[in-house]
N, C-alpha and C positions, 0 to 999 in steps of 0.2 A: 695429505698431499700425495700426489703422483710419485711413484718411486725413481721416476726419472730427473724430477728437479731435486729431488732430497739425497737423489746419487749425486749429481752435477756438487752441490752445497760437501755434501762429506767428503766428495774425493778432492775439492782446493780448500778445503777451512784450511790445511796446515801453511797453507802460505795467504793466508787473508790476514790483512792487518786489523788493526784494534778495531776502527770505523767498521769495514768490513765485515765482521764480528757481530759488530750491532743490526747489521745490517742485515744477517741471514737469518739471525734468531729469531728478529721481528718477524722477518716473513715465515719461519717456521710457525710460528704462534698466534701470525695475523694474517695469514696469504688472501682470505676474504675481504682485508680492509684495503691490503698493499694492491690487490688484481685493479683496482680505479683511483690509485694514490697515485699525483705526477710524482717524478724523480726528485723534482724541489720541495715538494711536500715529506715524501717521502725520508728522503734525508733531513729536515727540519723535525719530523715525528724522533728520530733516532739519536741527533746530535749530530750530523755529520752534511760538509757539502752534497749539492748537487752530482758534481762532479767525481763525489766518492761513489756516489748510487751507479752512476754511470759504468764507472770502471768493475765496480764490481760486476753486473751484467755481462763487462765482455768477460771476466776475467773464468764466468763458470760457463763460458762458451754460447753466449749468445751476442748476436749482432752489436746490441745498446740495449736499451734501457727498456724503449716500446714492445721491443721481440718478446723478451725478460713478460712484463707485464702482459700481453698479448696471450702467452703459452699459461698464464696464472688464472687468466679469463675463463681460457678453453675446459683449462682443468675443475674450475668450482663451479659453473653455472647450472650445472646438473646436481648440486649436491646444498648447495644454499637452501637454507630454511626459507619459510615467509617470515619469520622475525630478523634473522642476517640479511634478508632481500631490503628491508626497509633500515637497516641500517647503513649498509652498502648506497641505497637510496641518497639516503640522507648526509653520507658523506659525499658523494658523488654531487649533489646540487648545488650544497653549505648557502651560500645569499644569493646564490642566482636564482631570475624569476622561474616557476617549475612550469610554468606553462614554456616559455621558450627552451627548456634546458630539454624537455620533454622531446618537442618538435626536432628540437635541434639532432639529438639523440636518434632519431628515426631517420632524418636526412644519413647521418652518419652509414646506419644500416643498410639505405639502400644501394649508397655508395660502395661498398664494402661486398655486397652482392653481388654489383655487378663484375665487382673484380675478382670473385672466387667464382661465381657460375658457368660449369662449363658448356658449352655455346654445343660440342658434337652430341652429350646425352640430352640435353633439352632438346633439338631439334629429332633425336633419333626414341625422344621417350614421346613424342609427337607423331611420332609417324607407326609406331606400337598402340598409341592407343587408338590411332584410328582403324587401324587394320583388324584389330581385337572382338571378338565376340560377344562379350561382353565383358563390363567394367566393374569392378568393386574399387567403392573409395571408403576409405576409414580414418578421421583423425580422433583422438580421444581426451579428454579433458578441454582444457584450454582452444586443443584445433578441431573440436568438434563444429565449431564455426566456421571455420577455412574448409572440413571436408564438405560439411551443407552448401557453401557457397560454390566449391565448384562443381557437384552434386546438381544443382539448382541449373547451373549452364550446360552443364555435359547432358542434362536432359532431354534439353530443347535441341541436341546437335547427335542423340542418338537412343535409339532405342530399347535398348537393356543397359543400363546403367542401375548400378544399386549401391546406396548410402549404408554402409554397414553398422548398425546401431553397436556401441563399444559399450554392451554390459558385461557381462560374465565372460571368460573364455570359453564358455561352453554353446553359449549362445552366438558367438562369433563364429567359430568352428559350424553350429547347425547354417547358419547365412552363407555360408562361403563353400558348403558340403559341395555343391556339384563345378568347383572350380578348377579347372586344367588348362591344359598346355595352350590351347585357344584361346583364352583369356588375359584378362591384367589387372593388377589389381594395384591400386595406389596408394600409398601409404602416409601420413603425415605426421610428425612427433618433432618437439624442440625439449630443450632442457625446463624440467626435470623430464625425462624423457617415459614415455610409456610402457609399461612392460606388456602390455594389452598389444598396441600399435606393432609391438615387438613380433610378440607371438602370432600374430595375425598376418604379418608379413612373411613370417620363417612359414607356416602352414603353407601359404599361397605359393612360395618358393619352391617349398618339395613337394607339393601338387605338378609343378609343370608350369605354374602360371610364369608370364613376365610381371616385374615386380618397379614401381617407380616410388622412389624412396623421398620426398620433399622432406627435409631438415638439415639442420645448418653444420654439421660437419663429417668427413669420411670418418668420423671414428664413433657417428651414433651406431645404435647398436640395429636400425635401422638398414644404416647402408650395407651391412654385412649379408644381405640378402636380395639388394638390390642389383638390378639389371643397370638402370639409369638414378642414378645421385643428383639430385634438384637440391643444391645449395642455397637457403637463402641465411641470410645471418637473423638472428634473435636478438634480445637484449633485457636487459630487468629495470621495467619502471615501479618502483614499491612489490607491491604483491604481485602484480599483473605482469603476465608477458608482453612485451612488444613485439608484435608480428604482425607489424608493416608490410616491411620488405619482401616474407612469404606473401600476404596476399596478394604485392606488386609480383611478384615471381606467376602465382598463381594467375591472376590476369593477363600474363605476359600468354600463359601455355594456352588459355580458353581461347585466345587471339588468334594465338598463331593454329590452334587445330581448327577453328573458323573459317582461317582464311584456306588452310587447305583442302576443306571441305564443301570451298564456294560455291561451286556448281551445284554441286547435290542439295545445298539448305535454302535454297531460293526461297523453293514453294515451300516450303516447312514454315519458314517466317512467314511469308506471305499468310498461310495460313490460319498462324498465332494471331497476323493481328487484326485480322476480321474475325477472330475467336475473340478476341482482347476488347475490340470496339462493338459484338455483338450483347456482349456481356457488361461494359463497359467496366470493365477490369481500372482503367486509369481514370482520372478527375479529365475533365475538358476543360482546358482551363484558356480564357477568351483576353487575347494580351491587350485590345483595348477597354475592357472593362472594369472599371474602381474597385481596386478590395476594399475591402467591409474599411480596414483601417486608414486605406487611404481617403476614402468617403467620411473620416470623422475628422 
């Protein structure tokens, strides 16, 4: 555990009551089970009310109960196995159906995004990459998919962009050699967070570059090197990450650098989609004529 909640617990154990008592061991011994335990569960696991969960929260100095649990979140989610992730899972759902618990859980995220993201580095990490020379984008593991995808649009809206493949450190270093003060380079990492994304970000930093950091809290090891912090929240559905709310983030930033580059991307699209229909890149698809299954 953090040495700050483990401080908060030793410096009042001498005045926590018996409940109390029960109540900080557990979480010393289970802080992975208690970070998605409500406070009524909680105190039912241990012997003790609701109401005792509560108190104790404020008592080692936080708000309630939520705060309490919120800061036990921040702290494990980088550090969780995939066998703890499906256990955590699987407490976290218990009879509810996992398709809505799922959904539901992503709804939460993007809510939760929108209330930590801040509105001056997004629009000002908008206005850096459009001005930029060129672009490097890097997500690793898991956001190797959110880097492809905004990879995929910053293409069609600018000319030197490059998807930095996240093998070796050594190989990331050769991709990124001629990177400086002209440039930008974006970064993307959630928990369990990259050490690759890491080091790929710190290079681009003490190159000169401007650095835009997407992951979901000021204390990834990401933002320490960022110019602009793109907060989106995360979450753990079983093994997998939830990163919803990134790619809503992410679609937010393709939009808005779109919309400020409307004048210039006319003919570009324009372009694309006499490219698109020369080659017939999409299906034609003829809305009054029967598909096959509606015809049977």
């Amino acid at each position: 555990m953090q040495d700050h909640l483990t401080a908060r617990i030793q410096e009042n154990q001498s005045r926590f009551s018996k409940g109390q008592r029960l109540i900080a061991n557990y979480i010393l011994e289970h802080y992975d089970k208690v970070a998605f335990m409500t406070a009524s569960r909680l105190g039912a696991t241990v012997g003790v009310s609701e109401s005792t969960v509560v108190r104790f929260a404020m008592e080692i100095g936080y708000a309630g109960y939520p705060e309490l649990q919120r800061a036990i979140q921040e702290m494990i989610r980088s550090k969780l196995t995939s066998v703890q992730r499906m256990e955590v899972t699987r407490e976290r759902i218990g009879e509810e159906d996992v398709l809505d618990a799922v959904l539901n859980q992503d709804i939460e995220t993007i809510r939760h995004t929108m209330e930590c993201t801040s509105h001056e580095d997004f629009y000002a990490a908008a206005d850096s990459i459009i001005s930029a020379r060129k672009i490097y984008i890097l997500g690793a593991r898991s956001c190797q998919s959110l880097a492809s995808f905004l990879a995929y649009y910053f293409e069609m809206l600018f000319e030197n962009v490059t998807l930095v493949k996240a093998t070796s450190e050594a190989e990331i270093f050769q991709q990124m050699i001629h990177i400086d003060e002209r440039d930008l380079a974006i970064g993307l990492s959630f928990p369990r967070y990259s050490h690759k994304a890491t080091k790929a970000m710190q290079f681009a930093h003490n190159s000169g570059a401007k650095v835009v950091a997407i992951t979901d809290s000021a204390a990834s090891p990401l933002a320490e090197f960022a110019d602009y912090t793109l907060l989106a929240r995360s979450d753990i559905a079983a093994i997998a990450d939830t990163l919803v709310a990134p790619l809503s983030l992410i679609d937010a930033l393709i939009v808005t650098v779109a919309m400020k580059m409307e004048k210039t991307i006319g003919k570009t699209f324009g372009r694309l989609e006499q490219i698109w229909d020369e080659y017939h890149v999409y299906e034609t698809i003829n809305p009054h004529e029967e598909t096959p299954h509606a015809a049977r």
